[in-house]
MARVEX-813280 format. One record per residue (C-alpha): x, y, z; residue in three letters. Coordinates in steps of 0.001 Angstrom, whole numbers, padded with zeros to 6 digits, always signed. Example, Ala and Ser with C-alpha at 12.3 -4.5 7.8 and 13.67 -1.06 7.14 Angstrom:
<marlums>
+012300-004500+007800ALA+013670-001060+007140SER
</marlums>
This chain:
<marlums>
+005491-005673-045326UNK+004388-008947-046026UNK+001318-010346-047606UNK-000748-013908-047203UNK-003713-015281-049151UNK-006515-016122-047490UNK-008763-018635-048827UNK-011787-017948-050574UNK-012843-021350-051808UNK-016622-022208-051549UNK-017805-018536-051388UNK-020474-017061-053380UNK-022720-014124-053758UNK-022159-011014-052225UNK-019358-010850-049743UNK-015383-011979-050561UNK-012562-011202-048245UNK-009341-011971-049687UNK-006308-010830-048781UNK-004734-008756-046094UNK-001313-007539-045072UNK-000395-005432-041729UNK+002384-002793-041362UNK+004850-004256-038824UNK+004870-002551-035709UNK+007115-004704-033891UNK+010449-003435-036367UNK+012169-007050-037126UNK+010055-007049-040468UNK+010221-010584-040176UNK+007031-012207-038941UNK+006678-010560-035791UNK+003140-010125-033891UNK+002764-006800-036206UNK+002542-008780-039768UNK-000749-010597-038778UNK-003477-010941-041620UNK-006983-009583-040812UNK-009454-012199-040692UNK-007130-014703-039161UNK-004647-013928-036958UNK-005854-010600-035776UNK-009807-009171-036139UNK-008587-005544-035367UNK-007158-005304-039188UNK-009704-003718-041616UNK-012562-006156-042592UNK-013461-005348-046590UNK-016277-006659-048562UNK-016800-006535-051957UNK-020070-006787-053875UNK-020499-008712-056286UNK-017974-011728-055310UNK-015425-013416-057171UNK-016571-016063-059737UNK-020096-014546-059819UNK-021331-014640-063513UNK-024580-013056-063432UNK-023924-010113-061532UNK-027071-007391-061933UNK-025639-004306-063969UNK-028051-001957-062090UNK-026434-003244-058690UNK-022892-001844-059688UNK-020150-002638-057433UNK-020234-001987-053263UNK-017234-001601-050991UNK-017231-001989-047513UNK-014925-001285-045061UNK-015156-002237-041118UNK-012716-001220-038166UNK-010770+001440-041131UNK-011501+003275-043966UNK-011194+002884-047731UNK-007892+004327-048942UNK-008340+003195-052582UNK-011019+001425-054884UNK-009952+000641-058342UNK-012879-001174-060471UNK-011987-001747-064332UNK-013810-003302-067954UNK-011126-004114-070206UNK-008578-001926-068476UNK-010913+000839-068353UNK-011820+002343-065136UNK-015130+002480-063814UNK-016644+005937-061707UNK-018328+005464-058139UNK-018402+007744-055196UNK-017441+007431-051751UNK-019346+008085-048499UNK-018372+010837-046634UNK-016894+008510-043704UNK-014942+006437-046624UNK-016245+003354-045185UNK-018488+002798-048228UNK-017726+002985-052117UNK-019961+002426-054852UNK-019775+002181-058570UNK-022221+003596-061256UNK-024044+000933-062974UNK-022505-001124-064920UNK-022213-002621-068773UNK-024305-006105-069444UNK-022229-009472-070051UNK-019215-007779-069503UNK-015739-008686-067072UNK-014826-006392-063876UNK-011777-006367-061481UNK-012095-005131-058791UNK-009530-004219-056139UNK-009531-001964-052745UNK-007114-001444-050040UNK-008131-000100-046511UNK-006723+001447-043699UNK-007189+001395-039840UNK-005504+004264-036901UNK-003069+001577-036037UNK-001697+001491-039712UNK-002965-001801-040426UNK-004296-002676-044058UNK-006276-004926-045865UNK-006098-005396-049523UNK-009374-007041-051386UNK-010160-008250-054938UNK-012578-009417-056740UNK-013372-010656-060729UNK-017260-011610-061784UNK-019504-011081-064705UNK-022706-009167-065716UNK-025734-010538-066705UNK-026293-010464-070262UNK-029085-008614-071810UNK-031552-009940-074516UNK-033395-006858-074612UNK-031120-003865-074898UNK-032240+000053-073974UNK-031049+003013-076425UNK-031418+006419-077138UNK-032282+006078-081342UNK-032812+009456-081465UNK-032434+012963-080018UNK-033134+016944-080999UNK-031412+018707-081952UNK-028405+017233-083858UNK-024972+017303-083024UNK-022968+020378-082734UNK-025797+021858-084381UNK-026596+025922-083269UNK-029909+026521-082076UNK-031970+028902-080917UNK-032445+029933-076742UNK-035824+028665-076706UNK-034189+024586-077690UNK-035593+021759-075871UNK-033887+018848-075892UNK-036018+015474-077282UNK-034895+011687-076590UNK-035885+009025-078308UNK-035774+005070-076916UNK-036120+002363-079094UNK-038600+000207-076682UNK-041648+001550-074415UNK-041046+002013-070760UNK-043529+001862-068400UNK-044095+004457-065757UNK-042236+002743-063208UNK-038780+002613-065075UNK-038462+006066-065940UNK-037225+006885-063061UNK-034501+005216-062919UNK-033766+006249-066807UNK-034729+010298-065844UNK-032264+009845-063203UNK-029718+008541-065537UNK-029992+011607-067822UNK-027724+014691-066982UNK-027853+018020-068822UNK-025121+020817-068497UNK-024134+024158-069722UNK-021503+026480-069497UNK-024124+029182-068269UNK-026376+027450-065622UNK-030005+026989-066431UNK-033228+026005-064765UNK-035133+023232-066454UNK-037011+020372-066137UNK-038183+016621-067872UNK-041445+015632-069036UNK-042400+012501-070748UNK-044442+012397-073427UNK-045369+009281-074021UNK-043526+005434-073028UNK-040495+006859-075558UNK-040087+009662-075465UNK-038653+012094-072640UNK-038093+016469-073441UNK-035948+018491-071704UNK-036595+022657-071471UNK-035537+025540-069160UNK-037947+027395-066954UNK-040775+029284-068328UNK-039343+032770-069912UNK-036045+032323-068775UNK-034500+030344-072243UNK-031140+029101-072454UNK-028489+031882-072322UNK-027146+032515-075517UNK-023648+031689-076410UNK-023069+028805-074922UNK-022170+025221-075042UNK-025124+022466-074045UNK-024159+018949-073426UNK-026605+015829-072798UNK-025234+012442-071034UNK-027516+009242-071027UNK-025515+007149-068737UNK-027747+004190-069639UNK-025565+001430-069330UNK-026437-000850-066980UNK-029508+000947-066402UNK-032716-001725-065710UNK-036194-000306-067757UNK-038066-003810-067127UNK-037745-006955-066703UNK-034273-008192-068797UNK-034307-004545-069923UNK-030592-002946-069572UNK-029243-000011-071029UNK-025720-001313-073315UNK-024071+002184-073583UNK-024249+005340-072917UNK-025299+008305-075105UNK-023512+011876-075613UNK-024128+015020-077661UNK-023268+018570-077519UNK-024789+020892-079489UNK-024056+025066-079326UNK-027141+027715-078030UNK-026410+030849-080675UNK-027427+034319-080435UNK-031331+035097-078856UNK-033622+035669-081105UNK-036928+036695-079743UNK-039883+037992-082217UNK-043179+038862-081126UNK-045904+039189-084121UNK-049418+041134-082914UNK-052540+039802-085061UNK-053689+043019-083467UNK-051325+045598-084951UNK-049988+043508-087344UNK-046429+044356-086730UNK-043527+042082-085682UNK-040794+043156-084137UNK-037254+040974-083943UNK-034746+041283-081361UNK-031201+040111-081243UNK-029337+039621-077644UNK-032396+042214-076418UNK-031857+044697-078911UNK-034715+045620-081496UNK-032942+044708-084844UNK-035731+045246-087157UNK-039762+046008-087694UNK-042395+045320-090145UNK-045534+045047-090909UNK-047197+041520-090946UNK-050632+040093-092192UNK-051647+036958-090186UNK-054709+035023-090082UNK-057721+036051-091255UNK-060157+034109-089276UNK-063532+032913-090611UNK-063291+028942-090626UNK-064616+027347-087984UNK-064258+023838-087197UNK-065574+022195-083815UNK-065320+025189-082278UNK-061760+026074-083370UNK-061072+028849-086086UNK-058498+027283-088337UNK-057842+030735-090714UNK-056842+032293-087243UNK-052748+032175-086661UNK-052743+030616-083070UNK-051202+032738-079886UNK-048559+032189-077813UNK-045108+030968-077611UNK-044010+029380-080952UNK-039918+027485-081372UNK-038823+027555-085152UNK-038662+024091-085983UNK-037457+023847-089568UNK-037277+026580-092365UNK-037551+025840-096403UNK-035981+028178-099096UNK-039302+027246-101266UNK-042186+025567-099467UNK-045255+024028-101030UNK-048589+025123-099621UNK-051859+023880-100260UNK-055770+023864-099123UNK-055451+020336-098260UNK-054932+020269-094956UNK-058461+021467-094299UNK-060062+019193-096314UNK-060369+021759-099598UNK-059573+020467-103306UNK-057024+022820-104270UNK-058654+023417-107663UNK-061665+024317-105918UNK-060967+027914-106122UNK-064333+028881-105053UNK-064270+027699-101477UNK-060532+028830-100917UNK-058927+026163-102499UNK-054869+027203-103223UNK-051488+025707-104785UNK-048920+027756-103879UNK-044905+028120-103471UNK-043578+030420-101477UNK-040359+031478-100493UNK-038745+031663-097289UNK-040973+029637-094871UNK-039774+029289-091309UNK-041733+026898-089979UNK-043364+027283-086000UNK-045691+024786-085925UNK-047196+021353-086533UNK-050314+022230-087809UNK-048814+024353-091234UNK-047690+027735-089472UNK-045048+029559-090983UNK-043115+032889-091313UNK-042976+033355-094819UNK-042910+035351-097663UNK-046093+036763-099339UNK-045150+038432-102837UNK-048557+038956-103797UNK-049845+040715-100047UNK-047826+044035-100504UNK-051669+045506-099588UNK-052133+043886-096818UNK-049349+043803-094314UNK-049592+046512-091415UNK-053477+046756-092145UNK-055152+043430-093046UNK-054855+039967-091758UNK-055746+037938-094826UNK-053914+034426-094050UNK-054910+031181-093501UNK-052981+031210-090268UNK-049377+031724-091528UNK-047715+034642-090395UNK-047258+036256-093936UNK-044374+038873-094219UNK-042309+041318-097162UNK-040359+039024-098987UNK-037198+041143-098214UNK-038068+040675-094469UNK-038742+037117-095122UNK-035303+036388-096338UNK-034010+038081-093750UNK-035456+036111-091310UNK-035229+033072-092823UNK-031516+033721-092733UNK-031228+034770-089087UNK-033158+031825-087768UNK-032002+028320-085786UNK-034133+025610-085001UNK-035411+026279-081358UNK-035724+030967-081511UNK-038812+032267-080129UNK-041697+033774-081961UNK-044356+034560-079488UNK-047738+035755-081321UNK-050151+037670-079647UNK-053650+038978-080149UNK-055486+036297-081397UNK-058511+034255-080155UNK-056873+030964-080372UNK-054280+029555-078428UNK-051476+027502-079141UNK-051853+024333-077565UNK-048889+022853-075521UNK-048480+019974-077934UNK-048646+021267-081386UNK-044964+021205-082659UNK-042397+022848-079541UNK-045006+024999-077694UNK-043838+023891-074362UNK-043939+026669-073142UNK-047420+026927-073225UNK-047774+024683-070490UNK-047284+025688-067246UNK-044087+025372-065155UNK-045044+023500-062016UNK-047212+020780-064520UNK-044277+020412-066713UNK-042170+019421-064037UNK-044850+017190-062649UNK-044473+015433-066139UNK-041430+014124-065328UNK-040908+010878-063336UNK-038931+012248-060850UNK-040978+015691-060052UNK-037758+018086-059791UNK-036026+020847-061064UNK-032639+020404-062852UNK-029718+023263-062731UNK-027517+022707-065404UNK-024626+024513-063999UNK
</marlums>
C-alpha cells in the first residue's frame, strides 16, 4: 500500500479532502493502475469530508464535528482534545459520523479512514479551533448533594449561573441525561430562566435502593448569543429505603411505612384552623403530598411569620424550641416534637399548621428520615400548592411534563 498527499492549499470552511491510498489490485505493489489516489487519479475511491476544515479557528462548538463518506463507508473516525477522544455516533448506513458538541477555544484532530466494495480507501484529517466563549454556561448548583441518600420521592434541582430564555432550553434539556440502576419514568420542568427540576411520574417514586446519576453534557452547548456551555457536570447521589407516611387531620393518626411495610403508628395533633387570611386558613396544616426537605435536632419557632409579636401572648404570639423538626415545607411545616401536647394528639388538632407528634415518635422519625421521603397529609381544607417547598407532586403529570422545553417523558433505565 502506498499513500500520496493531496493538496489542500487555499481551502476553507467546511469541506477538506486530504489524503487517500488504494489497496493494489493489480499484485506488483509497485505503482500499478490499483494504487491510484481518490480524488485524482481515480473518482471510484471513497470521497470523505470533514466538517469543520483544517486551519479553521472559529469553529462553532454546538456544530461538533461531521464525517462524510461518498462511494464507501466509514470504517473509522477518531476525533481528539489534548489526546482525549471525543464521542459521536454513526448513521446506520456508516456513511455519516458525528461528534457531540464540543469544548470552546479548544484544538481537535480529526482523522477518518473509509472503505469502498472494491477495497479501496481513503484516509482524511483535519486540525481547527473552537470559538472562544466570553460568556460561559454552568450548572452552580444542584439538589441533592453528592453521594448524598435520599428519600424515593427526590427530585433533582439544577441551577445555571445566567438566565436562558425559552428558546435555549431546549437545546440545554436535551443536553441533560438522568439514569438509574432501576428504570424510572420522569420528566423536566423549568421553573424559571435558571432553574430546571427533574421528578418521576406521579405516585410511582424512585425505587428504593438504588444508584441515581445526573450528566449535564453542557460543553459546547449554545444558550444565546456567545453563550457556550465550558464543561460538563456529573453527580451521583444514592435513593435509600421508601419511606412513605400519611398523617390524617381527620383521625389524627400517622402511620409510617418502610419498603411497604407499616413500621409504626401514632397519634398526631395538626393544625388547628381558625386564621384566616385572604381566604386561606394559615393555622390549618396544608394537604397533600409533602418531600422532607431538611430536619433540625432543635428548631426555633416563632409567631412571626404571620405577622404576630411573639410577646404578644394574647393574640397567639409564641417563642418556642422544639426538638426534632423535620421540615416539609416552605411556608414553616414541620414534623416535630410537642412535649407540652401529650393531651392532644389522637383527639385534638391544636397546631399552627405543624404536624405536632410524641417526642419519642419524633426522634424516631427524625432519625429515619432523608431529604426527599414522602409525607402525604390528608383531611384538611387546604391544599398544598405545587410550589411551596418540593410539592411537585401536586401538580399534575401531563402539565409537568408540558413544563419542560422539550414536552417528553424520560426513562431512566
Amino acid at each position: 500500500m502506498r499513500m500520496r498527499g493531496v493538496g489542500a492549499a487555499g481551502v476553507t470552511g467546511a469541506v477538506v479532502l486530504l489524503t487517500a491510498t488504494a489497496c493494489s489490485g493489480g499484485g506488483d505493489g509497485g505503482g500499478g493502475k490499483g494504487n491510484i489516489v481518490a480524488g485524482q487519479d481515480d473518482v471510484s475511491a471513497p470521497q470523505v469530508t470533514i466538517t469543520p476544515g483544517t486551519g479553521t479557528q472559529k469553529a462553532l462548538p454546538d456544530q461538533g464535528v461531521v464525517v462524510k463518506v461518498g462511494n464507501g463507508t466509514l470504517e473509522q473516525v477518531r476525533v481528539t482534545a489534548k489526546g482525549r477522544p471525543v464521542s459521536g455516533e454513526m448513521s446506520s448506513d456508516k456513511t455519516t459520523w458525528k461528534s457531540r458538541t464540543l469544548v470552546p477555544g479548544a484544538a481537535y484532530e480529526v482523522s477518518a479512514v473509509a472503505r469502498n466494495p472494491k477495497g479501496k480507501t481513503t484516509t482524511a484529517t483535519s486540525s481547527f479551533r473552537t470559538l472562544k466563549t466570553s460568556s460561559p454556561l454552568r450548572v452552580v448548583d444542584m439538589v441533592p448533594m453528592s453521594g448524598e441518600k435520599v428519600g424515593v420521592g427526590m427530585p433533582i434541582t439544577l441551577t445555571f449561573n445566567r438566565s436562558i430564555a425559552d428558546r435555549d432550553k431546549r437545546a440545554v434539556e436535551r443536553a441533560l441525561e438522568v439514569k438509574s440502576t432501576k428504570p424510572a419514568t420522569g420528566a423536566w420542568f423549568w421553573v424559571g430562566d435558571t432553574q430546571v427540576i427533574f421528578r418521576t411520574k406521579n405516585d410511582e417514586y424512585w425505587e428504593p435502593n438504588q444508584t441515581v446519576s445526573l450528566r449535564a453534557r453542557l460543553a459546547g452547548v449554545r444558550a444565546g448569543k456567545g453563550v457556550y456551555g465550558t464543561a460538563d457536570f456529573g453527580r451521583r447521589f444514592k435513593i435509600g429505603d421508601s419511606h412513605i407516611s400519611v398523617a390524617s387531620t381527620k383521625t389524627k393518626k400517622m402511620i409510617v411505612k418502610v419498603n411497604g411495610k407499616t413500621v409504626k403508628k401514632t397519634g398526631i395533633s395538626a393544625g388547628k384552623g381558625g386564621r384566616v387570611v385572604n381566604g386561606v386558613d394559615t393555622y390549618l396544616t396544608t394537604s397533600g403530598v409533602h418531600l422532607t426537605m431538611s430536619k433540625h435536632r432543635v428548631e426555633r419557632m416563632t409567631s412571626q411569620w404571620m405577622g404576630v409579636d411573639p410577646k404578644d401572648k394574647a393574640n397567639g404570639g409564641y417563642d418556642l424550641l422544639l426538638p426534632h423538626a423535620v421540615r416539609i415545607s416552605s411556608t414553616g411545616e414541620y414534623v416535630h416534637a410537642s412535649p407540652d401536647r401529650y393531651w392532644a394528639f389522637g383527639n385534638t388538632n391544636a397546631s399552627h399548621g405543624c404536624v405536632n407528634a410524641p417526642p419519642p415518635f419524633a426522634e424516631w422519625f427524625y432519625n429515619l428520615s432523608y431529604r426527599g421521603d414522602v409525607v402525604i397529609v390528608t383531611g384538611s381544607k387546604r391544599s398544598l400548592p405545587w410550589n411551596n417547598g418540593w410539592s411537585y407532586y401536586e401538580m399534575s403529570w401531563s402539565r409537568w411534563v408540558k413544563g419542560g422545553a422539550l414536552d417528553r417523558e424520560v426513562t431512566t433505565g
